[in-house]
mmCIF file of the C-alpha atoms, coordinates in Angstrom:
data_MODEL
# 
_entry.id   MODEL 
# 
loop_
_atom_site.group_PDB 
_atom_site.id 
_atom_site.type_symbol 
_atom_site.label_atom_id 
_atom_site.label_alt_id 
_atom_site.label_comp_id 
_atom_site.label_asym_id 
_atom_site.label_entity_id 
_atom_site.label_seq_id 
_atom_site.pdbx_PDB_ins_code 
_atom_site.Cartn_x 
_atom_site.Cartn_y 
_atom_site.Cartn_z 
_atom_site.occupancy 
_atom_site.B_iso_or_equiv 
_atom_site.pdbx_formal_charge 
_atom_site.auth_seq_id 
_atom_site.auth_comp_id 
_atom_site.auth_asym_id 
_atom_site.auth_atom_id 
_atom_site.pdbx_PDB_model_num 
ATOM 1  C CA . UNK A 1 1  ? 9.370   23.071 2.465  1.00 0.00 ? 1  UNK A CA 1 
ATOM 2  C CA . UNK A 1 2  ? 11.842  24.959 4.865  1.00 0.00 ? 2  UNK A CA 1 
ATOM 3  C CA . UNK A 1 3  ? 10.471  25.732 8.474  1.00 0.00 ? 3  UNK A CA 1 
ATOM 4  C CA . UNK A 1 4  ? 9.791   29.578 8.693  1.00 0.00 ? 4  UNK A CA 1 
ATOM 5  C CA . UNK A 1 5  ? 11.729  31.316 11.533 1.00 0.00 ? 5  UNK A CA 1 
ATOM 6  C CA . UNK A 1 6  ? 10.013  33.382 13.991 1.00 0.00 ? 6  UNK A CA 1 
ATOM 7  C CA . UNK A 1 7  ? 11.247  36.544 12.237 1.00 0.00 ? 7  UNK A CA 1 
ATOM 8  C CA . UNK A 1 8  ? 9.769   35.742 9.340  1.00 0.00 ? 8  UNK A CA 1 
ATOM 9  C CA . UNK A 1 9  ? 6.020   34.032 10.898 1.00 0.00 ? 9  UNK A CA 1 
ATOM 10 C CA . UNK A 1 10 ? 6.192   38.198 12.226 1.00 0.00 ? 10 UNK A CA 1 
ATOM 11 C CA . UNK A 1 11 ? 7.138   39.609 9.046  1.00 0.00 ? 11 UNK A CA 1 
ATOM 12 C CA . UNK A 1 12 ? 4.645   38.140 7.416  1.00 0.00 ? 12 UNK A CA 1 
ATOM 13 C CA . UNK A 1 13 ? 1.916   38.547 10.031 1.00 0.00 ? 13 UNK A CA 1 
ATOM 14 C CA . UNK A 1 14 ? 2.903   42.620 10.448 1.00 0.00 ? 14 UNK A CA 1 
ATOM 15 C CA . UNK A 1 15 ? 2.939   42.727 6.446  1.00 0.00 ? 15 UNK A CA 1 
ATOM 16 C CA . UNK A 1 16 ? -0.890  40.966 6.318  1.00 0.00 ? 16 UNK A CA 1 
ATOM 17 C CA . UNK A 1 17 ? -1.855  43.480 8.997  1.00 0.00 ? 17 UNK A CA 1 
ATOM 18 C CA . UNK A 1 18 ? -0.570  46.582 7.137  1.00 0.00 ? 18 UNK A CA 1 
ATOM 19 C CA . UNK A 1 19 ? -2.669  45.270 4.068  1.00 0.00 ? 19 UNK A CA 1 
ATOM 20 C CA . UNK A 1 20 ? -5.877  44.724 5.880  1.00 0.00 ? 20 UNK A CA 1 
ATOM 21 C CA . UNK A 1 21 ? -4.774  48.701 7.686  1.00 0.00 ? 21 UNK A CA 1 
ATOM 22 C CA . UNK A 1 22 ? -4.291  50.259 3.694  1.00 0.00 ? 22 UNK A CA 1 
ATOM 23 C CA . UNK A 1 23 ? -8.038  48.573 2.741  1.00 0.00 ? 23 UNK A CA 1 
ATOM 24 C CA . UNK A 1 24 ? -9.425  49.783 5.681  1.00 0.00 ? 24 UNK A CA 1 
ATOM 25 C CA . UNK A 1 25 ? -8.070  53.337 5.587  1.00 0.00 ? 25 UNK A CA 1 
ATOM 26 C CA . UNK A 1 26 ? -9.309  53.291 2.018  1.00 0.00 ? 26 UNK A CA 1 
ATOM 27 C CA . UNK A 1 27 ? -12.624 52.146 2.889  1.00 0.00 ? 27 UNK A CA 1 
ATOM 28 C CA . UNK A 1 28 ? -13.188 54.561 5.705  1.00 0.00 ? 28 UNK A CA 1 
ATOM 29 C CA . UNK A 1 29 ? -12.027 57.528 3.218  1.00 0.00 ? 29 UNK A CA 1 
ATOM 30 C CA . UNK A 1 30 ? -13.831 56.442 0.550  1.00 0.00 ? 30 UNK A CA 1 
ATOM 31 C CA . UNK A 1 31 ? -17.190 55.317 2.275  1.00 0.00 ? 31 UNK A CA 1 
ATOM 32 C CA . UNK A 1 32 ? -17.646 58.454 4.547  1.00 0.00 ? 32 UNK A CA 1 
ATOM 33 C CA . UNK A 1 33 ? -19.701 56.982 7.408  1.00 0.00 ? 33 UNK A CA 1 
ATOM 34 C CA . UNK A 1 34 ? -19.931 58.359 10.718 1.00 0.00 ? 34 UNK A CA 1 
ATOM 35 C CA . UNK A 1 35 ? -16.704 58.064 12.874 1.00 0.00 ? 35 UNK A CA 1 
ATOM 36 C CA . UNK A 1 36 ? -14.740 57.950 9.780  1.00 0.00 ? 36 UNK A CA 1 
ATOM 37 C CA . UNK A 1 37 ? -12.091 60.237 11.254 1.00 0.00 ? 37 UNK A CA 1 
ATOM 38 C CA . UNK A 1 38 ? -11.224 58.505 14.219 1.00 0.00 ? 38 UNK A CA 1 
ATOM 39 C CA . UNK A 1 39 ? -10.586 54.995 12.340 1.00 0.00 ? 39 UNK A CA 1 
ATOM 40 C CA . UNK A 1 40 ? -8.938  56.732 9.743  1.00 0.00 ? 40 UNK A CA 1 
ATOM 41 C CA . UNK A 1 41 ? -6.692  58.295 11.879 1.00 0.00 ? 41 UNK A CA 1 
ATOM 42 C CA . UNK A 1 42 ? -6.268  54.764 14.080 1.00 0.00 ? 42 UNK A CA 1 
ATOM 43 C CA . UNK A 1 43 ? -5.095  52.886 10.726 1.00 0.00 ? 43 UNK A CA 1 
ATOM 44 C CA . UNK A 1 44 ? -2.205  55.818 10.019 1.00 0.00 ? 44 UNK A CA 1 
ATOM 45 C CA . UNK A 1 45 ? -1.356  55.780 13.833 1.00 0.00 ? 45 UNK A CA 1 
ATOM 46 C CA . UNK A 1 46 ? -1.033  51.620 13.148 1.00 0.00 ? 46 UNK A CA 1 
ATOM 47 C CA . UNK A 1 47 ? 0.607   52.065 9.791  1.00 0.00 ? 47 UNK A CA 1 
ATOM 48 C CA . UNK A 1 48 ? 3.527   53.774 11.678 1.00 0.00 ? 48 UNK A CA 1 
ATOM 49 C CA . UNK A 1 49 ? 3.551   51.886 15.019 1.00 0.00 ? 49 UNK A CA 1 
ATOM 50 C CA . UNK A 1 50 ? 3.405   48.263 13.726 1.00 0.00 ? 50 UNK A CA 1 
ATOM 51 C CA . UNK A 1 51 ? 6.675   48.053 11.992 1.00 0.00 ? 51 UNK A CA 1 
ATOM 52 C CA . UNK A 1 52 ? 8.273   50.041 14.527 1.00 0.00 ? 52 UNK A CA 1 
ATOM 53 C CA . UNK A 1 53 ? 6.767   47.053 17.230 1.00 0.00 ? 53 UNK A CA 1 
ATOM 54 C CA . UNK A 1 54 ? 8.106   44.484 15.199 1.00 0.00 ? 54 UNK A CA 1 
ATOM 55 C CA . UNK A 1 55 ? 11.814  45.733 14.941 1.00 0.00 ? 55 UNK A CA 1 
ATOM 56 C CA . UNK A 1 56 ? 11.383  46.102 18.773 1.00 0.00 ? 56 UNK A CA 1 
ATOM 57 C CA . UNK A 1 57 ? 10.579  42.399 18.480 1.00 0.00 ? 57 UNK A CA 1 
ATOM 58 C CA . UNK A 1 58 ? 12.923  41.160 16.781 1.00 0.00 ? 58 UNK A CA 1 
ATOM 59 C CA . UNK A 1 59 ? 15.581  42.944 18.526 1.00 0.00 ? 59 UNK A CA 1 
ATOM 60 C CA . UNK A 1 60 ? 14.618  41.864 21.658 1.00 0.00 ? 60 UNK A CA 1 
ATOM 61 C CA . UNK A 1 61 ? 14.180  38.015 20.070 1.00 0.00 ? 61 UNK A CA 1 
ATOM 62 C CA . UNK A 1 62 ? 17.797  38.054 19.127 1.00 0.00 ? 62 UNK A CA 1 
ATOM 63 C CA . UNK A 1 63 ? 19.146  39.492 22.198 1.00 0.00 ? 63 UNK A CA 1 
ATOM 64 C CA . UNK A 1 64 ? 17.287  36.882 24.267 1.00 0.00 ? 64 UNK A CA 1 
ATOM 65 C CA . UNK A 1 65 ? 18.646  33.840 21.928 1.00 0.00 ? 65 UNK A CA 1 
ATOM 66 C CA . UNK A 1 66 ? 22.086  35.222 22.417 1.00 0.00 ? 66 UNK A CA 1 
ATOM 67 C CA . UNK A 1 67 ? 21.947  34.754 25.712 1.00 0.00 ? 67 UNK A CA 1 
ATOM 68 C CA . UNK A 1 68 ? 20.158  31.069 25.656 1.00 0.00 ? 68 UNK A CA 1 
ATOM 69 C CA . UNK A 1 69 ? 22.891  30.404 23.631 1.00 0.00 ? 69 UNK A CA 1 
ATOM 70 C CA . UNK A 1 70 ? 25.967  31.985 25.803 1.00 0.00 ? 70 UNK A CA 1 
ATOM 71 C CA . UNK A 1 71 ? 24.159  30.191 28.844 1.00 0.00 ? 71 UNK A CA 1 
ATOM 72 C CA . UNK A 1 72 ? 24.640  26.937 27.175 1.00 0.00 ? 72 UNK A CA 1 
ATOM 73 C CA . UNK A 1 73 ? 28.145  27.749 26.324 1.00 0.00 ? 73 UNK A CA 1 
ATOM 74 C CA . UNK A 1 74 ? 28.520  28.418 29.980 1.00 0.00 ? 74 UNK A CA 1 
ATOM 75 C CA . UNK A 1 75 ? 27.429  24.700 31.284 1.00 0.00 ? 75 UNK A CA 1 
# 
């Protein structure tokens, strides 16, 4: 079995998150129980902001290996 790279151990764990955000949105539409607004408005706000954290991620993961890299380059 081929070792998973980081990119893809946070792909994975952003796409398990979004899951359990889509269940619970439906749940909190569906079931109608007090307070229902503000967690169904938390799981859109998440459903927007988590794939837009982990581009940020791995952006700033591949800038940082770059420059492990060029530093060992440089010795």
């Amino acid at each position: 079995m081929k070792k998973k790279t980081p990119k893809q151990i946070a792909a994975l764990l952003c796409v398990l998150l979004l899951v359990l955000l889509y269940l619970t949105t439906l749940i909190s539409a569906v079931a109608g129980f007090p307070g229902w607004q503000r967690l169904f408005g938390a799981c859109l706000i998440g459903t927007i902001a988590l794939p837009i954290l982990l581009w940020i991620y791995i952006r700033i993961y591949a800038r940082v290996k770059e420059q492990k890299q060029a530093g060992k380059e440089e010795d």
